[in-house]
KOLNU-281120 format. One record per residue (C-alpha): x, y, z. Coordinates in steps of 0.2 Angstrom, whole numbers, plus 5000, padded with zeros to 4 digits. Layout:
BEGIN
<atom><X>X</X><Y>Y</Y><Z>Z</Z></atom>
...
This chain:
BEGIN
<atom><X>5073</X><Y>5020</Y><Z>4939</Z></atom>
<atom><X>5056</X><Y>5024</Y><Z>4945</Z></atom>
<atom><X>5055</X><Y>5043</Y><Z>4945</Z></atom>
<atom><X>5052</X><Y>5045</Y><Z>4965</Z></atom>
<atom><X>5054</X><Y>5062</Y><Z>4976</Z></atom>
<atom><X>5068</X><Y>5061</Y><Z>4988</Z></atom>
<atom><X>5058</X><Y>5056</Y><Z>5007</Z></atom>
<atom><X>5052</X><Y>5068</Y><Z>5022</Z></atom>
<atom><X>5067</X><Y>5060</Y><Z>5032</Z></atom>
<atom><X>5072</X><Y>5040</Y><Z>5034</Z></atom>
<atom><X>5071</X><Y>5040</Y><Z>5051</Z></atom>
<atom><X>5052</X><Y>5049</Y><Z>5048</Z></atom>
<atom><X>5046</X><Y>5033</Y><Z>5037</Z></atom>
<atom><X>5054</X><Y>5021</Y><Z>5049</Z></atom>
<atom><X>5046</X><Y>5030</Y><Z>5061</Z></atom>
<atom><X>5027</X><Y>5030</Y><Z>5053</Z></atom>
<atom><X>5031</X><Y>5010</Y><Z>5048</Z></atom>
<atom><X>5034</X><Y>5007</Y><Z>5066</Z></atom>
<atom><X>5018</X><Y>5015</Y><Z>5070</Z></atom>
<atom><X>5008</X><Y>5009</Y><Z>5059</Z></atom>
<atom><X>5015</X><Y>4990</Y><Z>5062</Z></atom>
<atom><X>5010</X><Y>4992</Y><Z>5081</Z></atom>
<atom><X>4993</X><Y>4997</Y><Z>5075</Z></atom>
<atom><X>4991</X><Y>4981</Y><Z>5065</Z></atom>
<atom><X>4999</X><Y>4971</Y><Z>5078</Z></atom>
<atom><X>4984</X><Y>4976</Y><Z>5090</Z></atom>
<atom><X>4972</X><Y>4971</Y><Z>5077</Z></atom>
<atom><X>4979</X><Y>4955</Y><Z>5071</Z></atom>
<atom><X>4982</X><Y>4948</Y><Z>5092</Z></atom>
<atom><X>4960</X><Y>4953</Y><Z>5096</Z></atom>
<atom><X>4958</X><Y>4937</Y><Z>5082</Z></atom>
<atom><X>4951</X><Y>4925</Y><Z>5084</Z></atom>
<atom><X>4957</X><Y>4908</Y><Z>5076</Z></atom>
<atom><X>4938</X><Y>4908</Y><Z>5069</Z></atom>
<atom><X>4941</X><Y>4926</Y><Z>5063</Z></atom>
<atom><X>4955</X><Y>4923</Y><Z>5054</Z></atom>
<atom><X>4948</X><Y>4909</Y><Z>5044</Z></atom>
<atom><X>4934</X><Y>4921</Y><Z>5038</Z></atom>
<atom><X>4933</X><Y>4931</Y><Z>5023</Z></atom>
<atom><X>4943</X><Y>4949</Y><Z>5021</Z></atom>
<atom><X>4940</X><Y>4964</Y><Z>5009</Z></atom>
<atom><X>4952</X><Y>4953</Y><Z>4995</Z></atom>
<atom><X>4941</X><Y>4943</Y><Z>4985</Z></atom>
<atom><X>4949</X><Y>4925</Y><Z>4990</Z></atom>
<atom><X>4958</X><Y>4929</Y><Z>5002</Z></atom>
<atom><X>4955</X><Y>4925</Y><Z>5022</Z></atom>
<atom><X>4962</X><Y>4937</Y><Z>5036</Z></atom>
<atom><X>4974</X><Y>4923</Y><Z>5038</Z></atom>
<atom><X>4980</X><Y>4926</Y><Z>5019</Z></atom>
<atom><X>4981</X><Y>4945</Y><Z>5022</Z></atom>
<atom><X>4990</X><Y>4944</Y><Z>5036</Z></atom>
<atom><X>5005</X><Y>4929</Y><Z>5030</Z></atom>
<atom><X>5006</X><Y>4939</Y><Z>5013</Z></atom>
<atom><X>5010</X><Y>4956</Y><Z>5026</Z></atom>
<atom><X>5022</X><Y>4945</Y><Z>5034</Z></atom>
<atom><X>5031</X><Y>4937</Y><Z>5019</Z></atom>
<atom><X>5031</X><Y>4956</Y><Z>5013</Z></atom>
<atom><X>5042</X><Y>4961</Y><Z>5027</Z></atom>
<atom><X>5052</X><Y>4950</Y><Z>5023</Z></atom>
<atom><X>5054</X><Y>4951</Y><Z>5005</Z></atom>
<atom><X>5057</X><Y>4970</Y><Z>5006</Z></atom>
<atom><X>5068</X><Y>4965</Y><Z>5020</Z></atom>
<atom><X>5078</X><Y>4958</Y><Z>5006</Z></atom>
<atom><X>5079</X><Y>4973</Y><Z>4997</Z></atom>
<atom><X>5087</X><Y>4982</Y><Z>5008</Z></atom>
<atom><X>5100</X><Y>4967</Y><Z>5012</Z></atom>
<atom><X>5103</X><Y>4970</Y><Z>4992</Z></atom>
<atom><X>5106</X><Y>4989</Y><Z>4996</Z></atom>
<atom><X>5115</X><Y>4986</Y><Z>5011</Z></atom>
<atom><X>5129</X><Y>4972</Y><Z>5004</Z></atom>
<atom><X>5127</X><Y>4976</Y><Z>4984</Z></atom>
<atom><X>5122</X><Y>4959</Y><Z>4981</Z></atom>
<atom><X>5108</X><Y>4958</Y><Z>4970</Z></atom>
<atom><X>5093</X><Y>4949</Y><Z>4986</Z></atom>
<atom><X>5077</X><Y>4945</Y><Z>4975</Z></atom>
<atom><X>5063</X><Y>4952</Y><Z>4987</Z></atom>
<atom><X>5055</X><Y>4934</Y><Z>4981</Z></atom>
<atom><X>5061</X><Y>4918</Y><Z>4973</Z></atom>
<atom><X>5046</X><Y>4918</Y><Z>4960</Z></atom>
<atom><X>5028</X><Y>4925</Y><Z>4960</Z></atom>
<atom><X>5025</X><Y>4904</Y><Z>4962</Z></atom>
<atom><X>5036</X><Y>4901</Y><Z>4978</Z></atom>
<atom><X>5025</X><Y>4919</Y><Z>4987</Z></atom>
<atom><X>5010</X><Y>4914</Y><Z>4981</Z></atom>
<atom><X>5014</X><Y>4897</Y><Z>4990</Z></atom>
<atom><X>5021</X><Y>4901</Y><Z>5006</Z></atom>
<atom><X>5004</X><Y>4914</Y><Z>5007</Z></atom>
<atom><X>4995</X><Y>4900</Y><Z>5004</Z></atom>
<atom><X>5005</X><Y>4888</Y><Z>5016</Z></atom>
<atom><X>5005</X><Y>4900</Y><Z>5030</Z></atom>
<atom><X>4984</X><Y>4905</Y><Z>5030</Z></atom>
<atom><X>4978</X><Y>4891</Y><Z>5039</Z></atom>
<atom><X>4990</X><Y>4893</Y><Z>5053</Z></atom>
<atom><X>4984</X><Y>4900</Y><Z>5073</Z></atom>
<atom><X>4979</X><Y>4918</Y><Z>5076</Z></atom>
<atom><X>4992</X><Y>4914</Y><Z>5090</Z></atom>
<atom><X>5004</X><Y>4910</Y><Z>5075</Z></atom>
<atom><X>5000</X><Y>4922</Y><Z>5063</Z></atom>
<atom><X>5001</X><Y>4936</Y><Z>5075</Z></atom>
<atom><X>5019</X><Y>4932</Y><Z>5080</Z></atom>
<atom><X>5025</X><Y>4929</Y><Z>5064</Z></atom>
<atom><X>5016</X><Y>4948</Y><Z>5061</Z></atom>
<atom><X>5027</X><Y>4954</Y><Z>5074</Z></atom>
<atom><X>5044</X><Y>4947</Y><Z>5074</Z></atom>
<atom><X>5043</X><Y>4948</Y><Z>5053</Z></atom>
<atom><X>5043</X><Y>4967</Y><Z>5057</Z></atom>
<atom><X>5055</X><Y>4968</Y><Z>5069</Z></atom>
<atom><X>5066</X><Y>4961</Y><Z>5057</Z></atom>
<atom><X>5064</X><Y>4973</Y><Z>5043</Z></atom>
<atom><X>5066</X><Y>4986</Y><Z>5056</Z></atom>
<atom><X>5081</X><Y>4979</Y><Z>5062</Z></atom>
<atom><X>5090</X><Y>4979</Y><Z>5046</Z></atom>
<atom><X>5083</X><Y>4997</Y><Z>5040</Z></atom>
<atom><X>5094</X><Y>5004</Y><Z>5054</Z></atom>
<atom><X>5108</X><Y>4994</Y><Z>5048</Z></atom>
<atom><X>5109</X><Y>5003</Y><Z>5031</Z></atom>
<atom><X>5120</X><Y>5022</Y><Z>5029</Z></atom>
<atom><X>5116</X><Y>5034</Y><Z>5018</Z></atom>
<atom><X>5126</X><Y>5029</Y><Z>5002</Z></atom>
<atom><X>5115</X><Y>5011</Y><Z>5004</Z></atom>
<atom><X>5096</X><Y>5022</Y><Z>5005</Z></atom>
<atom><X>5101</X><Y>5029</Y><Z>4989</Z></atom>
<atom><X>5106</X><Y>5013</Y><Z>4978</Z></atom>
<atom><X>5093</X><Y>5008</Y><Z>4964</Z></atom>
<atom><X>5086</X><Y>4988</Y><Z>4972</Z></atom>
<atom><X>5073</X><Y>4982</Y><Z>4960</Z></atom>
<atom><X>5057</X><Y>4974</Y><Z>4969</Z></atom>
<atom><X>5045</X><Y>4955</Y><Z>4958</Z></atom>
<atom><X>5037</X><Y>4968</Y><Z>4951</Z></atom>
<atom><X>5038</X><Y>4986</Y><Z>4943</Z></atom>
<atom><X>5053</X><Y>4998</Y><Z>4938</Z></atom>
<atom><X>5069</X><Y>4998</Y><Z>4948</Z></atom>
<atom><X>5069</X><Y>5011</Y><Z>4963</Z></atom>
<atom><X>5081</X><Y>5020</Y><Z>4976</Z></atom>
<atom><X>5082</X><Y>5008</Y><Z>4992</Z></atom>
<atom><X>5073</X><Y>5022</Y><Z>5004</Z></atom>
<atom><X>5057</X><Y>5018</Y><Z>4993</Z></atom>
<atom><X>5055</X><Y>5000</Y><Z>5002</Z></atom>
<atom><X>5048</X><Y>5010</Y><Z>5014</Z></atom>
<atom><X>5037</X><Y>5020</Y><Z>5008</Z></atom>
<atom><X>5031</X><Y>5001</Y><Z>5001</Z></atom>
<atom><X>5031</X><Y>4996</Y><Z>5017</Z></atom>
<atom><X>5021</X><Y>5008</Y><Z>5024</Z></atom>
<atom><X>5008</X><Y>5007</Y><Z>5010</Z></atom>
<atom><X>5006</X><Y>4989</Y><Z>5011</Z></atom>
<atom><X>5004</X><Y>4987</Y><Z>5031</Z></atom>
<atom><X>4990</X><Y>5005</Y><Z>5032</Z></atom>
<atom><X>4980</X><Y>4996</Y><Z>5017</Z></atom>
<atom><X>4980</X><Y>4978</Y><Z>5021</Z></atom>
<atom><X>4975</X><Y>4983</Y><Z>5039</Z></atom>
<atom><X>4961</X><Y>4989</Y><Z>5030</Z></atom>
<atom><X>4958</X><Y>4974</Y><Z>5021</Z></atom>
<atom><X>4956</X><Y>4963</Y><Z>5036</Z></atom>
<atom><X>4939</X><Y>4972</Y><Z>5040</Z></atom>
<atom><X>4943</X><Y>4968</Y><Z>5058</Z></atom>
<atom><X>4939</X><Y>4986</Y><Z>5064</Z></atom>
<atom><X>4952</X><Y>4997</Y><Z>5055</Z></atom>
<atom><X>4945</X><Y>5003</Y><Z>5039</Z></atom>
<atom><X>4951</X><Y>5016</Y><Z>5027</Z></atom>
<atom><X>4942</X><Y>5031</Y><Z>5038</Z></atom>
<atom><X>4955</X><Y>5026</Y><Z>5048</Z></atom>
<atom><X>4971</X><Y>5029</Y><Z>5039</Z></atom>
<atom><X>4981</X><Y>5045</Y><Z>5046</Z></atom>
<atom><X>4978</X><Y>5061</Y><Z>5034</Z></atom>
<atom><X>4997</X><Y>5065</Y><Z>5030</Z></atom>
<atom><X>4995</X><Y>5044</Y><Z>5023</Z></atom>
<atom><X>4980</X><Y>5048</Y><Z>5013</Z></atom>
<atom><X>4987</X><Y>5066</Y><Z>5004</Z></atom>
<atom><X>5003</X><Y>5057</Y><Z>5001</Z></atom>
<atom><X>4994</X><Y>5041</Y><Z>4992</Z></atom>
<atom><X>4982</X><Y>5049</Y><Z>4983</Z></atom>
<atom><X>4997</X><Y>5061</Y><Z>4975</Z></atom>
<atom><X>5006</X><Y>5044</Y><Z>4972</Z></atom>
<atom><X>4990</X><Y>5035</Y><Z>4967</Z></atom>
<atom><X>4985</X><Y>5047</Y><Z>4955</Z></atom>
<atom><X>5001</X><Y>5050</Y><Z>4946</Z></atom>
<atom><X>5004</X><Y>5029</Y><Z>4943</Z></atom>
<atom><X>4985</X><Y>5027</Y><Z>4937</Z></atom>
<atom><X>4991</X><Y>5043</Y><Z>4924</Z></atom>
<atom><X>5003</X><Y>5032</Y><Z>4913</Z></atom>
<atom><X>4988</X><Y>5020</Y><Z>4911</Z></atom>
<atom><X>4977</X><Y>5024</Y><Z>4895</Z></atom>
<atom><X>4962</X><Y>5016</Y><Z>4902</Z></atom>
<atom><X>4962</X><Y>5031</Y><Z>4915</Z></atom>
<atom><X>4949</X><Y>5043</Y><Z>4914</Z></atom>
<atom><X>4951</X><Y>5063</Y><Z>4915</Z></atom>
<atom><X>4944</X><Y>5067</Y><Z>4932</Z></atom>
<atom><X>4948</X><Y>5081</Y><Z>4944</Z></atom>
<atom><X>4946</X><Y>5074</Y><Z>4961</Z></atom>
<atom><X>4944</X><Y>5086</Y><Z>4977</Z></atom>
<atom><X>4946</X><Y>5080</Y><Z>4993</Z></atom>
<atom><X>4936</X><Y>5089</Y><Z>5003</Z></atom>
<atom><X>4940</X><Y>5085</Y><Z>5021</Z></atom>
<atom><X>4957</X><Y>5094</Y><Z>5016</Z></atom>
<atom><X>4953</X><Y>5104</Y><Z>5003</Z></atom>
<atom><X>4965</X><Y>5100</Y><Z>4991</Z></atom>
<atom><X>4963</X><Y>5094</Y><Z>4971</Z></atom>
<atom><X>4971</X><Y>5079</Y><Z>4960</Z></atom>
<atom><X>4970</X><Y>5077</Y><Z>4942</Z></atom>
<atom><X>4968</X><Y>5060</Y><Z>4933</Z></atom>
<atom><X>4976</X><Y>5060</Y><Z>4918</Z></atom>
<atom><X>4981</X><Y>5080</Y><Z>4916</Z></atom>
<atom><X>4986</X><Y>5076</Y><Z>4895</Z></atom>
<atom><X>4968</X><Y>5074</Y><Z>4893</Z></atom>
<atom><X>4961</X><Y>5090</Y><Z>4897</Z></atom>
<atom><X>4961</X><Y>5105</Y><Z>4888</Z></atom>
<atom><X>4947</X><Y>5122</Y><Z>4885</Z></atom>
<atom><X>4935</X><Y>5107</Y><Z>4875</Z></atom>
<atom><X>4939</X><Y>5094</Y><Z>4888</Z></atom>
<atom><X>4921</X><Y>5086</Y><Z>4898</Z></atom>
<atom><X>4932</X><Y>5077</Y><Z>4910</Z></atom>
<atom><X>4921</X><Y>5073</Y><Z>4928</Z></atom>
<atom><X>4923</X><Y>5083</Y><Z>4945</Z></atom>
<atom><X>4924</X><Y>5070</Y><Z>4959</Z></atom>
<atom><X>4921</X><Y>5077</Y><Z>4980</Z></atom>
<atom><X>4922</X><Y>5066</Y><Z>4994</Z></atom>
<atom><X>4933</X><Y>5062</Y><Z>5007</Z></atom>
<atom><X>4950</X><Y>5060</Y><Z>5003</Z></atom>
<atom><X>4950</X><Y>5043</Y><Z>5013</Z></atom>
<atom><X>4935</X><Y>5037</Y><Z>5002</Z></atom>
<atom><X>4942</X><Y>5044</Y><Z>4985</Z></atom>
<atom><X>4960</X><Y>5035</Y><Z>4989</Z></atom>
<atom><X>4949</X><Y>5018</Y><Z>4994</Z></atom>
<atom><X>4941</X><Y>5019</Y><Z>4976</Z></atom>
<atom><X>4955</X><Y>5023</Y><Z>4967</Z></atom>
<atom><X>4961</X><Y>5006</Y><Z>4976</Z></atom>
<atom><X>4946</X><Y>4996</Y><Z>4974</Z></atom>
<atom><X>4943</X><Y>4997</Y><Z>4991</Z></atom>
<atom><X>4926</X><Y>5005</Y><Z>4990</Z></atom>
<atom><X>4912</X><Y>5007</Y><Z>4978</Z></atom>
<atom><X>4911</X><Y>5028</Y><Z>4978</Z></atom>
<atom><X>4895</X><Y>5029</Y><Z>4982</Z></atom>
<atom><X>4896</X><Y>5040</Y><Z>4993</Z></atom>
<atom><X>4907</X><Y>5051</Y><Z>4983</Z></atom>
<atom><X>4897</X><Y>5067</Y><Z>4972</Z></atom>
<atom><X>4903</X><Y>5068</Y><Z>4953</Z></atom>
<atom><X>4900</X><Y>5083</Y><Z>4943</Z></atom>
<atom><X>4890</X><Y>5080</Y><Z>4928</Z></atom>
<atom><X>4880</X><Y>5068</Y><Z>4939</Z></atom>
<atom><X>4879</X><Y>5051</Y><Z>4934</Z></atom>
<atom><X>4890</X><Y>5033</Y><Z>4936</Z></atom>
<atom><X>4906</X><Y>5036</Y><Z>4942</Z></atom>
<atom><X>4921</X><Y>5033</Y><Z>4929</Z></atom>
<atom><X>4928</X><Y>5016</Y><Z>4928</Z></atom>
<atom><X>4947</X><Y>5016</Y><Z>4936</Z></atom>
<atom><X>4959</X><Y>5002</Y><Z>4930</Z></atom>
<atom><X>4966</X><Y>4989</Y><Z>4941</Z></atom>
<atom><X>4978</X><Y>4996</Y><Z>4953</Z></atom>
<atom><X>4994</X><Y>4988</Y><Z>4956</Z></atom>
């Protein structure tokens, strides 16, 4: 089981989902069936492609907590094949089209978070990919997938516009899956809108370590950790190229 904190509250993530949903529900309905053919942040992949793989995510996750709910193991997907398909299939549609599928994919998972007691939050569900996990952590999967997506659409919702309590939270989780990469590099990273510091990989440092002091915003460090953005604006200590940071995801 993936080793995950217990949650602020249930109610608190299905709150922050809901929120976040609505915000990307407004961005996706100013589209434009032109926009949405053209290119987003993912190398590949149209706005339309974003936006079916955010719907086909509710869904899947949506599964997962069906599997927690009735004990029956749900596969958040048939096969990596069949999502990769049904994005695929469902990124030529309408911006009319995609932006109801958007909505009423969300309401869905909603509806059936409410659906689940406390016995069901805590069952182990197991997502396509990665280690098995307590069923409350779908949402915090949830909630990441729609704030960074939305970012991905570069339809006037960047990453400067992720709420701060999203950007601690991620950068703490972010930093702590890079950590069991070996590829990672030692770096101390300081966010300096908040003030507050995360380590890459901790093991590696020590009184003869030379690992790399890394300030920015903590928005612009998440977003490079993610691929999202290049760092350039980001000051390293010693000064120079900033560290390469594998694949996330």
């Amino acid at each position: 089981m993936t080793d995950v904190a217990e949650p602020p509250s249930v109610e608190l993530l299905i709150g922050r989902i809901d929120a976040a949903t609505c915000r990307l529900a407004a961005t996706a309905g100013r589209l434009s069936d032109i926009a949405i053919r053209e290119s987003s942040v993912l190398p590949g992949w149209t706005r339309g492609h974003v936006l079916t793989h955010l719907a086909r995510n509710a869904d899947g996750l949506r599964n997962l907590l069906i599997w927690a709910k009735t004990g029956v193991r749900t596969p958040q997907y048939p096969s990596r094949e069949v999502r990769d398909a049904q994005i695929e299939a469902g990124a030529t549609r309408s911006a009319a089209e995609l932006a109801a599928d958007i909505a009423a994919s969300a309401k869905e998972f909603i509806a059936q978070a409410g659906e689940l007691d406390a016995d069901a939050w805590r069952s182990e569900v197991q997502g396509l990919r990665g280690p098995a996990h307590p069923a409350w952590f779908t949402l915090s999967r949830r909630l990441f997938e729609v704030e960074v997506h939305h970012a991905d659409l570069a339809a006037g919702y960047g990453h400067a516009d992720w709420p701060g309590w999203f950007v601690a939270e991620q950068l703490y989780r972010v930093t702590g899956n890079l950590d069991s990469d070996p590829a990672t590099p030692a770096a101390v990273l300081t966010d300096a809108d908040a003030g507050k510091q995360y380590i890459l990989r901790p093991d590696l440092l020590g009184p003869d370590a030379t690992e790399r002091a890394i300030i920015g915003p903590g928005h612009v460090l998440l977003a490079w950790l993610l691929g999202r953005d290049d760092g350039r604006s980001l000051l390293a200590d010693p000064a120079g190229p900033l560290p390469r940071i594998p694949a996330y995801g």
